[in-house]
N, C-alpha and C positions, 0 to 999 in steps of 0.2 A: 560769721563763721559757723551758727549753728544751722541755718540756712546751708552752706555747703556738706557741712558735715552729713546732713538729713538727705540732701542729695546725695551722695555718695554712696550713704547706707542702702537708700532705694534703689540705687543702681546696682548694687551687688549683690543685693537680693533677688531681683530682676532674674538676673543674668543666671541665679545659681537655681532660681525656680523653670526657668524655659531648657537653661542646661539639662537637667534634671527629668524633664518632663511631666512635673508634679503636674493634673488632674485641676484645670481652671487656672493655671499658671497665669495665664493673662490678667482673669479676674483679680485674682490677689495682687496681682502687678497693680493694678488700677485703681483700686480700692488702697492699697497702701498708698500709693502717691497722692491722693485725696486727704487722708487720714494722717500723715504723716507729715507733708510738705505746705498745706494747706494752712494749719497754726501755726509752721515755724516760718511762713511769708507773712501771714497777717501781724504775728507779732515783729515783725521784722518793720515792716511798713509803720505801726501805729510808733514804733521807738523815734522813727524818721522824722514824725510828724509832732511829736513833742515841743512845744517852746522851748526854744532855746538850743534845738540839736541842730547840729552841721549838715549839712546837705549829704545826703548820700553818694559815699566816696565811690566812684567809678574810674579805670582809667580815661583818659582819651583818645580818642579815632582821630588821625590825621584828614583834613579834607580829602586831599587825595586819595589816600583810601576807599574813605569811605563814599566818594564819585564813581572811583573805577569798579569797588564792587557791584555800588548797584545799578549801574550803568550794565555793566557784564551779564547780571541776573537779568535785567530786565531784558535785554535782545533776545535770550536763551527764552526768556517765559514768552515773548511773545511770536518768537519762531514758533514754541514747539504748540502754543495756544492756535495757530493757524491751519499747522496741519492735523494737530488732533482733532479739529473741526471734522474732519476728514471721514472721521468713523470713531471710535469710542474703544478704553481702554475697562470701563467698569459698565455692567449691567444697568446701574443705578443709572447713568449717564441719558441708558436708549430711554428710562423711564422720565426722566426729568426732560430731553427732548419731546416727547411724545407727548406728553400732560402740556407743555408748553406750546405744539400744533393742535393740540385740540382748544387751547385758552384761546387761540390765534380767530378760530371758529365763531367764538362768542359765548359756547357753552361748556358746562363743565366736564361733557363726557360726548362720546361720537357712539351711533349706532356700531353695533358687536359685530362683527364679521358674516358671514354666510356659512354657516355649518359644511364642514368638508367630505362631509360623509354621514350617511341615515345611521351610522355606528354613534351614539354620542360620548362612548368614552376613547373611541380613537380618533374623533374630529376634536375633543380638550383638549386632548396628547396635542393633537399639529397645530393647535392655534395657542399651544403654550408659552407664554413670554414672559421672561426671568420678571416678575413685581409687579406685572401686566396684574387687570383686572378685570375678566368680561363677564357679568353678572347681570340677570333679566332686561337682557337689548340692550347694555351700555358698556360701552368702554371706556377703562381710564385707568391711573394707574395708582399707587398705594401711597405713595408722599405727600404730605403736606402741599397746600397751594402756592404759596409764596414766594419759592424758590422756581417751579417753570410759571409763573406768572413774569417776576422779574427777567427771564430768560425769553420769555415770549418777545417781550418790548426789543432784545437785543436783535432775535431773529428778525421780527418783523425792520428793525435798520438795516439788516444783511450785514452783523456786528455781530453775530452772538459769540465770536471768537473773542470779542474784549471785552465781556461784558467780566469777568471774573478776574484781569488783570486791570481793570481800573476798580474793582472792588481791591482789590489788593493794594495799590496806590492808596487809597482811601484810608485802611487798613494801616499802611505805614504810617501816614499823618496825623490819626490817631495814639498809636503809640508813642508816637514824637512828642504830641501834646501832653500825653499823659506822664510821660518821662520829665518834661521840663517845665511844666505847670503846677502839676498836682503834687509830683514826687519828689522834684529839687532835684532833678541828678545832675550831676556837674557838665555832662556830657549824655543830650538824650538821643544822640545818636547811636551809641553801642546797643542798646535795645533791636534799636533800627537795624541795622547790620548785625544782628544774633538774629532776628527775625528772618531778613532776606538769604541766611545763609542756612534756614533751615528746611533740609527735604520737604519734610511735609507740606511745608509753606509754598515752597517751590511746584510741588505736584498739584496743589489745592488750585494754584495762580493760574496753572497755566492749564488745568480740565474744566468741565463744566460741573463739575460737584457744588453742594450746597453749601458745603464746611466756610467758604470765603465769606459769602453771606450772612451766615451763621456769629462767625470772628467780629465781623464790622458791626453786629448788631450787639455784640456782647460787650466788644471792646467800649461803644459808642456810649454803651449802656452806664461801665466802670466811669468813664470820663464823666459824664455826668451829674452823675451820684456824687463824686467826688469834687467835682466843682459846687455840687448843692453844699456838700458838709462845707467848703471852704469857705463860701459867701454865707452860708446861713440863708439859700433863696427855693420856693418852693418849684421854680420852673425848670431848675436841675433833676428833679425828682421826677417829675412829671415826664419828664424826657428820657429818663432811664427806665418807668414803667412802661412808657410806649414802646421803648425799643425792645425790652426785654419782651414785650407782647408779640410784638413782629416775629419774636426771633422763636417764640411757641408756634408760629407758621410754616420754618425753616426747620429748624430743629428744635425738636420739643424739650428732650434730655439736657441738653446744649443750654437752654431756656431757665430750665426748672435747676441746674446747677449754679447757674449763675447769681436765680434769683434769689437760693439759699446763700448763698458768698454775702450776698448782697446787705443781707437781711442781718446775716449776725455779723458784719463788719459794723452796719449801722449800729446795732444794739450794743457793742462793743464802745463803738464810739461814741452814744450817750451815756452810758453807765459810768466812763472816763470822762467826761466831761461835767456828770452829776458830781461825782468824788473830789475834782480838784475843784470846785464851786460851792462845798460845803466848808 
């Protein structure tokens, strides 16, 4: 309940900050959902996890359902994942293509273009490209590696259109696990079907953006960690530092939020387990 409750607030505040057009409206959006929803899940989770508490009560999803929706979602991600192959909806997109044909190469960066003109601030202008970088004879572009490195490997298959819906498949099975391993939910499908019914998830799946990448390396990260505290084994740990590493390749932010969640869930969860052992 406090968990909804806190959502609720967040969202109304949201709403009444962009309504408004308060000055960083975003920001405050973001930071409050951080700040606010982030202790009332962790303490949510750790209550879950007590000896002797009931599994987390969820309703259930009928199979049907939950076939037909993601059955439904997935034709739509992989229609629209074919044609957007096609040409690109976000800047970021031609940058992660392009870093990805020059990894294709073998090096990190391709010779700079041929100056368009003895003008050299009207030959920058025409060889300007939205995140491009052409700096002392090289080009390449401003993202992390990781992301068109893995996109290269799709290209060079003549796949780069599934490379981001099988990271999404991935993505689900993860959460699945994490639903009905880690958390006890009666039902770890509704997770599943909240996930594939969300926009964002949906646009992530079926572009070539980083965010999918990003997800599976975080999610990968959670799952781990949390099978480590379960078993008490250090290769769960190990496995969550690597992922969380990769994922500073992808998304640095993405990375570095994660590895704070990470850090005071743990510390959370020895200081509780110090207390009931004294």
């Amino acid at each position: 309940m406090q968990v909804l409750v806190g959502g609720v607030i967040w969202l109304a505040g949201s709403v009444v900050l962009l309504a408004l057009g308060v000055p960083h409206g975003r920001l405050v959006s973001l930071v409050a959902a951080y700040g606010l929803m982030t202790p009332l899940l962790v303490r949510w989770l750790r209550r879950s996890r007590e000896p002797g508490s009931e599994p987390i009560a969820m309703p259930m999803i009928s199979t049907r359902t939950f076939v037909a929706t993601v059955l439904v979602i997935a034709v739509a991600v992989l229609a629209i994942a074919h044609f957007w192959d096609r040409g690109i909806l976000w800047g970021d997109e031609d940058c992660y293509r392009q870093q990805a044909r020059i990894f294709e190469t073998g090096h990190p960066w391709i010779d700079a273009p041929a100056p368009t003109s003895a003008d050299p601030v009207q030959s920058a202008h025409e060889l300007k490209f939205l995140h491009h970088i052409i700096h002392d004879g090289h080009w390449f572009t401003k993202y992390p590696p990781a992301w068109p490195a893995v996109l290269a490997i799709g290209d060079l298959a003549h796949l780069r259109w599934m490379v981001n819906p099988l990271l999404a498949v991935l993505a689900l099975c993860i959460v699945f696990s994490l639903g009905k391993r880690e958390l006890g939910l009666r039902d770890p499908r509704l997770p599943v079907l909240m996930l594939v019914a969300s926009p964002f998830f949906f646009m992530t799946a079926a572009s070539q953006m980083s965010h999918m990448l990003g997800f599976v390396c975080c999610a990968g990260a959670t799952l781990c960690f949390l099978r480590a505290m379960r078993t008490d084994t250090t290769a769960g740990i190990a496995g969550a530092l690597a992922l969380i590493g990769v994922c500073a390749f992808v998304r640095p932010f993405t990375a570095f939020c994660t590895a704070v969640l990470t850090a005071r869930f743990a510390a959370s969860s020895t200081s509780w387990a110090l207390a009931t052992s004294a």
